[in-house]
C-alpha positions in Angstrom: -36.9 121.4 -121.3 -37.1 125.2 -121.2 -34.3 127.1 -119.6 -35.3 129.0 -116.7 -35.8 132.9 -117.1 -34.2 135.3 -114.9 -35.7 138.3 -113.4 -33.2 140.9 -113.7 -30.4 141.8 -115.8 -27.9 139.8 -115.2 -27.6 135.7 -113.6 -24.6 134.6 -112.5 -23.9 130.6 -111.5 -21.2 130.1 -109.7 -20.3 126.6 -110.8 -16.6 125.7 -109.8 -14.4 125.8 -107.6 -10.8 128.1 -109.6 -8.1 129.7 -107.6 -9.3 130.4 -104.3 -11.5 127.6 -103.2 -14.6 127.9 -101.6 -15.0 125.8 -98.2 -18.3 123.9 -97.8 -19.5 120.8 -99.5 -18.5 120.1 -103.0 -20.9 120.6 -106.0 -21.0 117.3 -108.3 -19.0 120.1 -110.7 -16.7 120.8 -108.1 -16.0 116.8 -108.0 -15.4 116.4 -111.1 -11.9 118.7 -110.9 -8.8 116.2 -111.3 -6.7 115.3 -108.8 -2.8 114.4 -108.8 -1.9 117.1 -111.0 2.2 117.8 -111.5 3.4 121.2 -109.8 7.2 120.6 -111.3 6.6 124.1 -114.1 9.2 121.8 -116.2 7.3 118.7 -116.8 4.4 117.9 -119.6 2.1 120.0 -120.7 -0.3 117.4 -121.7 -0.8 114.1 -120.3 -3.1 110.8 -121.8 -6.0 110.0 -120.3 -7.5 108.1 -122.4 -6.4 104.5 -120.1 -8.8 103.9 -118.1 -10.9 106.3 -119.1 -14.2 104.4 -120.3 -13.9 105.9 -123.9 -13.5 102.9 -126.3 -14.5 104.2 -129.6 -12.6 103.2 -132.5 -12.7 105.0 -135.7 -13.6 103.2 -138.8 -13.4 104.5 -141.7 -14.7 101.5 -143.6 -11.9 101.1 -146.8 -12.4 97.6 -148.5 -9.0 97.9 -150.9 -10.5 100.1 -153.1 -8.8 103.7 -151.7 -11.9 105.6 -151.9 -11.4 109.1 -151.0 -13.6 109.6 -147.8 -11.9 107.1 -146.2 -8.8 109.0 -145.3 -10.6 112.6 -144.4 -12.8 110.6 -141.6 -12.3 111.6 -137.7 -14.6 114.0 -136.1 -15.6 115.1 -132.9 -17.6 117.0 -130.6 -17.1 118.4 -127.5 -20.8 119.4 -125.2 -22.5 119.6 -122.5 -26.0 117.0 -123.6 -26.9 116.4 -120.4 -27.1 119.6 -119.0 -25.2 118.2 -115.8 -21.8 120.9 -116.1 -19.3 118.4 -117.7 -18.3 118.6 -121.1 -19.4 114.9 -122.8 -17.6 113.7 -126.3 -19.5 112.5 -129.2 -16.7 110.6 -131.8 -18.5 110.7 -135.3 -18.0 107.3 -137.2 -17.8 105.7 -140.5 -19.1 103.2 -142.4 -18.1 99.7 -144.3 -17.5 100.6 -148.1 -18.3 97.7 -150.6 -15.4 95.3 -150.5 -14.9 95.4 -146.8 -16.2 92.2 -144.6 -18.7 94.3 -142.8 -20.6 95.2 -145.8 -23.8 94.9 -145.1 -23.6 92.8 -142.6 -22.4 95.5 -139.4 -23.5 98.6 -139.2 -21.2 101.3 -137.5 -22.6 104.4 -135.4 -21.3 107.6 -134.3 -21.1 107.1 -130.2 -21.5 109.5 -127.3 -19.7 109.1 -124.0 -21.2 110.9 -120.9 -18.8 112.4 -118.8 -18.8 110.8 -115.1 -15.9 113.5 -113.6 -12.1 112.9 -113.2 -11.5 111.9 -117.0 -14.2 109.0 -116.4 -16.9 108.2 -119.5 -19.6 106.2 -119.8 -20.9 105.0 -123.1 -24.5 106.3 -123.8 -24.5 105.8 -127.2 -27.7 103.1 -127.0 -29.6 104.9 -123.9 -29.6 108.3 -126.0 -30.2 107.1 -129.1 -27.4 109.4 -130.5 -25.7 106.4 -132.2 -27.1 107.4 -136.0 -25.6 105.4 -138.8 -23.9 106.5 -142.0 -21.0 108.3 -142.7 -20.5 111.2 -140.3 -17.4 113.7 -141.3 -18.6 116.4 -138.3 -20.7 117.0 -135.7 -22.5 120.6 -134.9 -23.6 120.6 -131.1 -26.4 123.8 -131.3 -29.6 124.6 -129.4 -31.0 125.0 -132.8 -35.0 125.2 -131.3 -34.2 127.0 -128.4 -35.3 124.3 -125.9 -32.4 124.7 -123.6 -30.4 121.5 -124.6 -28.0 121.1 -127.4 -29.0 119.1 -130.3 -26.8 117.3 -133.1 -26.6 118.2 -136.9 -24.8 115.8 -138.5 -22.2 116.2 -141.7 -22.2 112.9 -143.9 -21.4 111.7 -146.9 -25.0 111.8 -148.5 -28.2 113.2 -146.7 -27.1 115.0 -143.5 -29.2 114.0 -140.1 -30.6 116.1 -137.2 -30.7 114.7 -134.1 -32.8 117.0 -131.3 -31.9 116.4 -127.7 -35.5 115.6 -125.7 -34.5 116.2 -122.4 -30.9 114.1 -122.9 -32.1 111.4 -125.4 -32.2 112.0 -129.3 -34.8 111.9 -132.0 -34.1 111.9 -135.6 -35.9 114.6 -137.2 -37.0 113.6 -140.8 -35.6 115.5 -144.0 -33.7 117.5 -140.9 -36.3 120.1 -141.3 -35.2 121.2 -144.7 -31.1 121.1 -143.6 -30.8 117.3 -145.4 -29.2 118.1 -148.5 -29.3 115.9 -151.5 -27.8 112.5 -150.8 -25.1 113.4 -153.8 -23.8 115.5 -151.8 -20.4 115.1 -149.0 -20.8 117.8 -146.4 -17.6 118.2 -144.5 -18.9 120.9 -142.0 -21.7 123.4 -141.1 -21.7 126.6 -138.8 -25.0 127.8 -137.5 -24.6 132.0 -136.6 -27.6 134.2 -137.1 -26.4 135.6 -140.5 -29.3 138.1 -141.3 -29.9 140.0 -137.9 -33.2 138.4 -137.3 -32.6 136.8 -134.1 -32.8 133.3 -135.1 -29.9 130.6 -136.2 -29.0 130.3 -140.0 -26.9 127.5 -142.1 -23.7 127.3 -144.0 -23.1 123.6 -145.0 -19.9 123.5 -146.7 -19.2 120.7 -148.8 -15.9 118.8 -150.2 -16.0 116.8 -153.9 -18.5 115.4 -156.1 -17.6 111.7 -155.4 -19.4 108.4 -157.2 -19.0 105.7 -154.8 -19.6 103.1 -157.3 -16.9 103.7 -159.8 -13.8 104.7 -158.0 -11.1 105.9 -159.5 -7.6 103.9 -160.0 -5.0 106.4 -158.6 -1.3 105.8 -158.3 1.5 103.9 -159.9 0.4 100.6 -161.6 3.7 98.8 -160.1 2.1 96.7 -157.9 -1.3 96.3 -156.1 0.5 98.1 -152.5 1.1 101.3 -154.9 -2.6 102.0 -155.3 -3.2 105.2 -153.6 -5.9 107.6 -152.3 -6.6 110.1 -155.6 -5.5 113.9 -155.0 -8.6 115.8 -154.9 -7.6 117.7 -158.5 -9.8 114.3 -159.9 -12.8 115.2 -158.7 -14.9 118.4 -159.2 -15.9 120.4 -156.4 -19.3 120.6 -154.7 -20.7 124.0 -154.5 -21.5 125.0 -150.6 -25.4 125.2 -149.1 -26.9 128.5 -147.4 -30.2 127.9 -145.3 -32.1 130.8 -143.7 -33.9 130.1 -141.2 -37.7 131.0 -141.1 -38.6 130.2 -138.1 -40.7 128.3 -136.1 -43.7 127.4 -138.4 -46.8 124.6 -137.5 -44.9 123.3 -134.3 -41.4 122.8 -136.4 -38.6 124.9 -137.2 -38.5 125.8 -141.1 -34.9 126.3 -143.2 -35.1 127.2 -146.8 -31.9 126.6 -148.9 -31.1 130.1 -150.2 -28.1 129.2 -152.1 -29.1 130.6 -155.2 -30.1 134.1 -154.3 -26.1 134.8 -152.8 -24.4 136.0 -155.6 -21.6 133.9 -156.0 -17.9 134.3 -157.5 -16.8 131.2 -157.0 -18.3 127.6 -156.7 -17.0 124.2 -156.2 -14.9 124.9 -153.6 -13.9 121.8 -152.0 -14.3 122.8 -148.2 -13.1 121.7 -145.4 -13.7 123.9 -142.7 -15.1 126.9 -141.6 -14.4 129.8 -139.3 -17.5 131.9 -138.5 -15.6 135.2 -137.2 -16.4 139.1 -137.2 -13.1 139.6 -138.7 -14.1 143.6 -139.5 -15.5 144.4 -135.9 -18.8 145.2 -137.5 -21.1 143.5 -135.4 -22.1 140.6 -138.3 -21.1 137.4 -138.6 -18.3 136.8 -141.1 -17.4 133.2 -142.9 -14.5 131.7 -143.9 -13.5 128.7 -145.8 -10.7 126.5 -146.0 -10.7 124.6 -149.2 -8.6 121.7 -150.7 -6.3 122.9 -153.3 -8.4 125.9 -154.8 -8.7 129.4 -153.5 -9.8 130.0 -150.1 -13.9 131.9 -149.6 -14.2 134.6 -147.0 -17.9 135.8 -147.6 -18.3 139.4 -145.8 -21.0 140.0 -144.6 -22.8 143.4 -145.2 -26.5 142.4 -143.4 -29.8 141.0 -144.5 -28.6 137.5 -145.9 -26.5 139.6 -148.4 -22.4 138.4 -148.9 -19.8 139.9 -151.2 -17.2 136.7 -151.7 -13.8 139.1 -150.7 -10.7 136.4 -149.9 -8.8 137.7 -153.2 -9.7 141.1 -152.4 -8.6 140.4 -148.2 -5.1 138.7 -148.7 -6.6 135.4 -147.7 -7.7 133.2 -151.3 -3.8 132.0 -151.2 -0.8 132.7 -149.4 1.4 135.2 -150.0 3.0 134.0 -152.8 0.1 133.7 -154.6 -0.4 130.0 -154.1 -3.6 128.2 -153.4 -3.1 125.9 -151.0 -4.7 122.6 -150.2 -6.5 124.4 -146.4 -8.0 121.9 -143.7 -7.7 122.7 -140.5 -8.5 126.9 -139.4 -8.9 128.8 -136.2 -9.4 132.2 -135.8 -8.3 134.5 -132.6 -6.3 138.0 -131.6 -2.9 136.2 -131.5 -1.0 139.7 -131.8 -3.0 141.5 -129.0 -3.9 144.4 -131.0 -7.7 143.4 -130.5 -8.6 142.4 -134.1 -8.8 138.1 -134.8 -6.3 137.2 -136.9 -7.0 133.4 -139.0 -4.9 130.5 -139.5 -4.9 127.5 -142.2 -3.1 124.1 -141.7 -1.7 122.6 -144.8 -0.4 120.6 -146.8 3.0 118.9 -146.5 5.5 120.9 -148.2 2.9 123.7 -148.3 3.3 125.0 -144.5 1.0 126.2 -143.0 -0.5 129.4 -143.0 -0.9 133.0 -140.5 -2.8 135.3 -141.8 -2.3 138.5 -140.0 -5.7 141.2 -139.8 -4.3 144.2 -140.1 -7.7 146.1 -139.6 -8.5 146.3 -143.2 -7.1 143.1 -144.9 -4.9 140.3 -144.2 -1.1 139.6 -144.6 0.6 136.2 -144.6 2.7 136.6 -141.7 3.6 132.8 -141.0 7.7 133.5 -141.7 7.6 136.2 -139.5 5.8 134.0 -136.9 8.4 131.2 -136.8 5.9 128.8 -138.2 6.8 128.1 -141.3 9.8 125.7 -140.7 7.9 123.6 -138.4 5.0 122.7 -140.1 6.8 121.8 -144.1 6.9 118.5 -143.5 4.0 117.9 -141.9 -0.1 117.7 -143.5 -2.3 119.7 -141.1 -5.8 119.1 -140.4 -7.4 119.9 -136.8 -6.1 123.4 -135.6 -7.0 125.3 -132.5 -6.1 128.6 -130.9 -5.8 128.2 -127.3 -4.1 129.8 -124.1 -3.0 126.9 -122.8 -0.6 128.2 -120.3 -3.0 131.2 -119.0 -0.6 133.7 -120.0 -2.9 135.8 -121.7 -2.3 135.2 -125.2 -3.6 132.5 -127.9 -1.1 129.3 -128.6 -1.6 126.8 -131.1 -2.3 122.6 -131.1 -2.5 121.1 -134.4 -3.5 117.0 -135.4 -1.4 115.9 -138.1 -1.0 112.6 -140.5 -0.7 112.2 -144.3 -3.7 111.4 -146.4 -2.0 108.5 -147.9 -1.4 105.2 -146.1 1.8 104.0 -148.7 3.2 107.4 -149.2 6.8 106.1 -147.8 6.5 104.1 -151.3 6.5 107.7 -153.0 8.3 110.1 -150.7 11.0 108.8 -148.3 10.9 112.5 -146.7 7.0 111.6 -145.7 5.3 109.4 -143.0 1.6 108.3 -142.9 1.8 108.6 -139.0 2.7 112.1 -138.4 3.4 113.8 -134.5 0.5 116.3 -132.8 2.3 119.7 -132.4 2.4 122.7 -129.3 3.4 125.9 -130.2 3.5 128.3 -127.7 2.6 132.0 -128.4 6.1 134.0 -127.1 4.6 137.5 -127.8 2.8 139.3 -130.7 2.4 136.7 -132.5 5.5 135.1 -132.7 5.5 130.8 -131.9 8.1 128.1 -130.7 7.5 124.7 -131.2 7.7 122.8 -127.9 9.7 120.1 -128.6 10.4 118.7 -125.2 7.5 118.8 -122.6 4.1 118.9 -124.2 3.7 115.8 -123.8 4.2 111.9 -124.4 1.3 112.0 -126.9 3.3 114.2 -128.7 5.8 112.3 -129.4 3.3 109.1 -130.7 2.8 109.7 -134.7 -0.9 109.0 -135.6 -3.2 110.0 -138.2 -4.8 113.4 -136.9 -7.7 114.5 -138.3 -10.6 116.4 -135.6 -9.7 118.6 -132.7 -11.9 119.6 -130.0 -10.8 121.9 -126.7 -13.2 121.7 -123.5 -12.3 121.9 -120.2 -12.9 118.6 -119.6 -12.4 118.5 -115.6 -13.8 122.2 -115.1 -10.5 123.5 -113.8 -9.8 126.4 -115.7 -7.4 125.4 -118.2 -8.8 123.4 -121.7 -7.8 119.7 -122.1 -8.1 118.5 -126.1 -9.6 115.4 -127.6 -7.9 114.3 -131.0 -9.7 112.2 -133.4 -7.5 109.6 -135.4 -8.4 107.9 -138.6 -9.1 104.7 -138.4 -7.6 104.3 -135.3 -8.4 105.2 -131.4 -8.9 109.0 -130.1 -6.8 110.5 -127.8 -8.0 112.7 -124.4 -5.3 115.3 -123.4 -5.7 116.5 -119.9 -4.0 120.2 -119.4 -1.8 120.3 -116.2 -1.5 123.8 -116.3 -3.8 124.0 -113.2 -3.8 122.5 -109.9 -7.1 122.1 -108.1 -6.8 125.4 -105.8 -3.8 126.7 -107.5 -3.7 130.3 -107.6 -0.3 131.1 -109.7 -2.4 131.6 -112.4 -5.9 133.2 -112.4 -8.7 132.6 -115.0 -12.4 133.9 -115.7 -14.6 131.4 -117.2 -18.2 133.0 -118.8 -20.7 130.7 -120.0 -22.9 132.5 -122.0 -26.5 132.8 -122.8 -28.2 135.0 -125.3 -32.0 135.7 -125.7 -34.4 132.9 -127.6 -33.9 131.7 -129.9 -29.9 132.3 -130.3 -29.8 130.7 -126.1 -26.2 129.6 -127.2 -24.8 133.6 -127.6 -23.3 132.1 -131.1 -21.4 135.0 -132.6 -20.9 137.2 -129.1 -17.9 139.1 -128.7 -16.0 139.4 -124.9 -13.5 142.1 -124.3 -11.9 141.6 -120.7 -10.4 144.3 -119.4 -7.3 143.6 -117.2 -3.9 143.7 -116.2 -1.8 143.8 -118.5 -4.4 144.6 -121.1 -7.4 143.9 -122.8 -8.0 140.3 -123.9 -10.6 139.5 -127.2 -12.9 136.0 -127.5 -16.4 135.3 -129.5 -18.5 132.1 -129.2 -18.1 129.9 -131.6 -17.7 125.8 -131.9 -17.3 124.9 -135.1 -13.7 125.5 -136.0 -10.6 123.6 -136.2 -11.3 120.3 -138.6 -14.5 118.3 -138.6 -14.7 119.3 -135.0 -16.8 121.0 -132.3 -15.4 122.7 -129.2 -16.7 123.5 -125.6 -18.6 127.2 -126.4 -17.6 128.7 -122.6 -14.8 131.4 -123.1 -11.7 131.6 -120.6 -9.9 134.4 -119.9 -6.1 134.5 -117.9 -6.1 136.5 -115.4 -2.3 136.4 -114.9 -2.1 139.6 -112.3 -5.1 138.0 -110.8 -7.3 141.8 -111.0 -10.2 142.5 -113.3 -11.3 145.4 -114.2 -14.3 144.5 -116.0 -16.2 142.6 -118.9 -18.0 144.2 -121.9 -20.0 141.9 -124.4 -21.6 142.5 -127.7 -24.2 140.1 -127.9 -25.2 138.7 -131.3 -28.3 141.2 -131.1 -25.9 144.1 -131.3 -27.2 145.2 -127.9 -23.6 145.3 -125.4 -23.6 144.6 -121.8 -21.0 145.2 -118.8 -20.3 143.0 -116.1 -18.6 143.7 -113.3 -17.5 142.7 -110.0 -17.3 138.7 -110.7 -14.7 137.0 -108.5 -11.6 134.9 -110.6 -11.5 131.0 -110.8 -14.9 130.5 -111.3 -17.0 130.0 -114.3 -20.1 132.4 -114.3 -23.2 132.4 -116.6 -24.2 135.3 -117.8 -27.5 135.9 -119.4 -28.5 138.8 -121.6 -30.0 141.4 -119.9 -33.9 141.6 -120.7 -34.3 145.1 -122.7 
């Protein structure tokens, strides 16, 4: 279904009800804002509501005895809008039963998709859809990739990956993903579509983790007893070099991507990645890449136009930490968590590693985590899904993180370490600087799992963003933000849904500036951050004095664009002015 096309510059929906409600009868949007949230400033952040909820997805991750790697990276997710209805849905991505595990062949498991009803209420869609696709799904990419107006699925796996293309809400499987399959040797852990050339349309980067044989695992561990076998470290296994795909457009009816890979000069291969961060970290106007990878030095490919890249994370302060130290990197976010207008990048990490701040100076980065204050916090602890987000509407970027170990018996090897590890909530106190919230966040907080994916949408359409955690092997978890009452004008927000010209209609790679009080506030559009996840693309802005002055955006065409005069506590599409 084609989006509809408006006349003049600038279209603005109103779609929700924010600070200062509108009288009149409720939108189905408008409905869908929670009720019964806590106005006590000293009570949870977060609260569960998964109970109750409709969502019954259990992760899988398939293990038969044998400890085969994959197993213990598995929990993605996705956060979208499919239906085109104004409520973020979930799509959990799922596993699959190794050899040695009952359900081998004999029950296949799917990725499942839950529509969202309003007040925190799902309804399985999996079947109706057809989005339930089979295999071994690490991440899902939500993207409008043929500029039909509905978002579509690209599908990370271990082996071929899978494009699913939304038809009006239900989903057909495109065959050889119209050249974006990959060779089925190949484990993709993530992919970021951004129009990497300038030509209007969406380009590929598939980054992918180890070169992994399935059927001859390696023994890893102490041979004490059979409980000491454990997952391998990824130092025994090779890397798998990462995939470029231009796209060439649409060709005979079909959308064509040719794998370019070889033609980008590259300094390093092999790069066991994890995740990606698709940022314009030197205000040029292209779109920048980083990766995290396991245990090797760290890729920040700059980009200087025309499908040409310069591999710079040595040269930028970001290949290791500051002491020179590659670090095993899952987890990364990217965002102006200083306030000096530039986006700064993060990496969680391995236990006894900390995690990692990288600080953009405007020319290259310094590790600022010590500074920060979150070193201490996050030793212990293996980091994987990791999102910047003003959870409070105070203007500046916090941080959530997943955690959990990779390896279900490490308490046999480390008495300091626990397989289960606790979600964390640091809150942004100024330029950069963090506190843990220890008391408050939330009961889920408190409840060790094993974290891998991390989504943010505003779930109820309230102005604040809730989170969805995906656990391995085990259930999810849906977070719903009581920052915000329904009507609740302490704190004001802006939300901006944008929309670019065909065929970029998802505005992937747009920069906002807000202008006002106290000062200017920085976002792009991006969903494919944090780990093996993919978060709501609508931008919110605090609004803490409750004024604004006005909005600029660079849209990914270069061209920019000022907005004025749109009212607070709303969200407000905005589509690119026709030139």
């Amino acid at each position: 279904m084609a989006p509809e096309r408006a006349g003049g510059w600038l279209a603005v929906a109103l779609l929700l009800i924010g600070c200062q409600p509108d009288e009149g009868e409720a939108t189905p949007v408008e409905t869908a804002v929670s009720a019964g949230k806590s106005t006590d400033p000293g009570s949870e952040r977060f609260r569960s509501r998964l109970s109750g909820s409709g969502v019954t997805f259990i992760n899988r991750h398939g293990g038969g005895g044998e400890k085969l790697l994959p197993e213990t990276n598995l929990g993605g997710v996705a956060i979208f809008d499919y239906d085109g209805d104004g409520r973020m849905d979930i799509y959990f991505c799922q596993g699959a039963p190794f050899p040695g595990n009952p359900d081998h062949d004999k029950v296949e498991y799917v990725d499942e998709l839950y529509r969202n009803l309003g007040d925190f209420r799902f309804e399985n869609v999996t079947e109706a859809t057809a989005a339930g696709e089979p295999g071994y799904t690490f991440s899902a990419v939500c993207v409008d990739y043929d500029a039909d107006g509905d978002q579509d699925l690209y599908l990370c796996n271990l082996g071929e990956n899978v494009l699913l293309v939304n038809d009006g809400g239900k989903f057909r499987r495109v065959d050889e993903a119209e050249g974006l399959a990959g060779p089925a040797s190949d484990w993709s852990s993530a992919a970021c579509f951004a129009d990497f050339d300038g030509d209007g349309d969406l380009d590929v980067y598939v980054t992918n983790y180890a070169v992994f044989d399935l059927e001859n695992p390696k023994w890893c561990g102490k041979k004490i007893t059979p409980e000491h076998r454990s997952y391998c470290h990824p130092d025994e296994f090779d890397g798998q070099d990462d995939r470029w795909y231009r796209n060439d457009g649409l060709q005979a009816g079909a959308w064509k991507f040719v794998e370019v890979t070889a033609d980008i000069p590259v300094t390093g291969t092999g790069g066991k990645g994890l995740a990606l961060v698709p940022f314009d970290y030197d205000d040029d106007g292209d779109v920048d890449l980083y990766v995290a990878n396991d245990s090797v030095e760290n890729f920040l490919w700059m980009n200087e136009g025309g499908f040409r890249f310069v591999e710079s994370a040595s040269a930028l302060g970001v290949a290791m930490n500051g002491s020179g130290r590659s670090e095993s990197c899952m987890g990364s976010d990217a965002a102006d968590v200083d306030g000096d207008g530039d986006l700064d990048l993060f990496s969680a990490n391995f236990a006894e590693e900390t995690n990692t701040l990288y600080t953009n100076d405007g020319h290259y980065f310094v590790d600022d985590t010590t500074f920060s204050g979150l070193a201490q916090d996050s030793f212990l602890w293996v980091g994987f899904g990791a999102r910047f987000v003003d959870f409070d509407l105070d203007a500046d970027f916090d941080l959530l993180l997943a955690n959990g170990h990779v390896t279900d018996n490490i308490e046999l090897y480390d008495n300091l370490q626990h397989y289960l590890q606790p979600a964390q909530l640091f809150e942004n106190i100024g330029k950069g600087k963090f506190r843990l919230i220890e008391d408050g966040a939330g009961s889920y907080f408190g409840d060790p799992r094993v974290g891998r994916g991390l989504a943010l949408g505003d779930l109820d359409n309230d102005g604040d963003q809730d989170a969805v955690f995906a656990n391995n092997n085990s259930a999810p978890e849906i977070l719903e933000n009581l920052t915000l009452n329904p009507g609740d004008g302490s704190r004001c927000w802006i939300g901006l849904d944008l929309q670019a010209r065909s065929p970029n209609l998802d505005a992937l790679g747009a920069k906002v500036i807000v202008y006002a009080e106290p000062g200017k506030q920085v976002q792009e559009v991006r969903g494919g951050t944090s780990y093996a996840a993919y978060s709501d693309t609508r931008l919110v802005f605090a609004l803490p004095k409750e004024t604004l002055d006005r909005i600029e955006i660079r849209w990914p065409t270069g061209e920019t664009q000022t907005v004025e005069n749109l009212e607070p506590g709303k969200y407000h599409k905005v589509i690119q002015e026709t030139p």
